[in-house]
N, C-alpha and C positions, 0 to 999 in steps of 0.2 A: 504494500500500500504506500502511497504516495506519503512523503511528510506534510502532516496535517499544519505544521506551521509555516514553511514554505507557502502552500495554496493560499493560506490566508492573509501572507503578505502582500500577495500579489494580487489577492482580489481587493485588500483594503486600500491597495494604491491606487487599484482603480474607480474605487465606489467613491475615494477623497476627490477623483478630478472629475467624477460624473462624467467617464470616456465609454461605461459600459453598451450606451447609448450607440454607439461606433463600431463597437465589436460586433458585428453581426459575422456568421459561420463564412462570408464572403471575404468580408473585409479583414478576419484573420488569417484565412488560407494565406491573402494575396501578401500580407505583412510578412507572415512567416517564409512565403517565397522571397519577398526583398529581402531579409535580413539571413537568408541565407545564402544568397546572391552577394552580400556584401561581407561575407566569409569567404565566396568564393575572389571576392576580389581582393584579396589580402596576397593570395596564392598566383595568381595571374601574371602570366609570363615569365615565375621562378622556376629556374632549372630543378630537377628532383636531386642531385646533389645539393642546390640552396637548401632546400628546403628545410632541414635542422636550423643552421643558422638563422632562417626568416623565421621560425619558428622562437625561438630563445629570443631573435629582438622583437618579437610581436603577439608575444603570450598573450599579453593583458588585454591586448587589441582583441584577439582570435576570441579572450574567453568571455569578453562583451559579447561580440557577436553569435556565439555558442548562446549565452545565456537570454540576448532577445528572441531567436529562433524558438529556445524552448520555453520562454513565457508566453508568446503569442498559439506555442501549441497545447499548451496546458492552460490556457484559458477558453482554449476552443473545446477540450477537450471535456471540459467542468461543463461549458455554456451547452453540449451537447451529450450530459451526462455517459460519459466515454469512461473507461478505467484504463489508464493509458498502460499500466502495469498489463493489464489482461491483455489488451490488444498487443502490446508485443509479445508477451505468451505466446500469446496465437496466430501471431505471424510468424513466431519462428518457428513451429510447427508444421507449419504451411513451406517456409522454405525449406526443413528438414526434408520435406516430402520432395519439392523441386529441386532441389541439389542433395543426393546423396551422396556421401562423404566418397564410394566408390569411383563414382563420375564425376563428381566435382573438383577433390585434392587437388592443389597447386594449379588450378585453372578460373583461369577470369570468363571463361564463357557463361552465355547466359543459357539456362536449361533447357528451351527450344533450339539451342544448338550440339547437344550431349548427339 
């Protein structure tokens, strides 16, 4: 289960600015795609050698951006009584099923290509 105080942080920040108003199931998807979008642009155009290095100088940057992604999805997930614990239970389940460890190990294919 989710921490009960965490949740309530987050919801009380937002009942203070009366933003709940805003959050419709729409208007969080598309949030949480920007702000994942600007995680991706931290990484953009770094070599994968860089990548440690941009890493180490841009934690705090990265862990912003980590951490708006997963408010705007845990608020979606509250606002559409979702148990974000269970559903990824139950996807990884699901991928169990679609990548078996036989045909999958050390491969980045996607399972319609096994």
């Amino acid at each position: 289960m989710l921490n009960p105080e965490l949740m309530e942080t987050i919801l009380q920040f937002r009942k203070e600015r009366d933003w709940e108003q805003f959050h419709t199931p729409k208007n969080l998807a598309i949030s949480a795609a920007l702000e994942a979008a600007e995680l991706l642009e931290i990484f953009q155009w770094a070599k994968e050698e860089e990548t440690a290095s941009l890493v180490s100088r841009k934690r705090s940057e990265i862990e912003e951006e980590i951490a708006d992604v997963f408010v705007y999805l845990l608020l979606m997930c509250h606002d559409l009584q979702i148990d974000p614990e269970r559903a990824i239970f139950s996807k990884m389940k699901k991928n169990a099923q679609k990548y078996p460890i036989e045909k999958s190990r050390g491969k980045s294919d996607k399972y319609t290509e096994f």
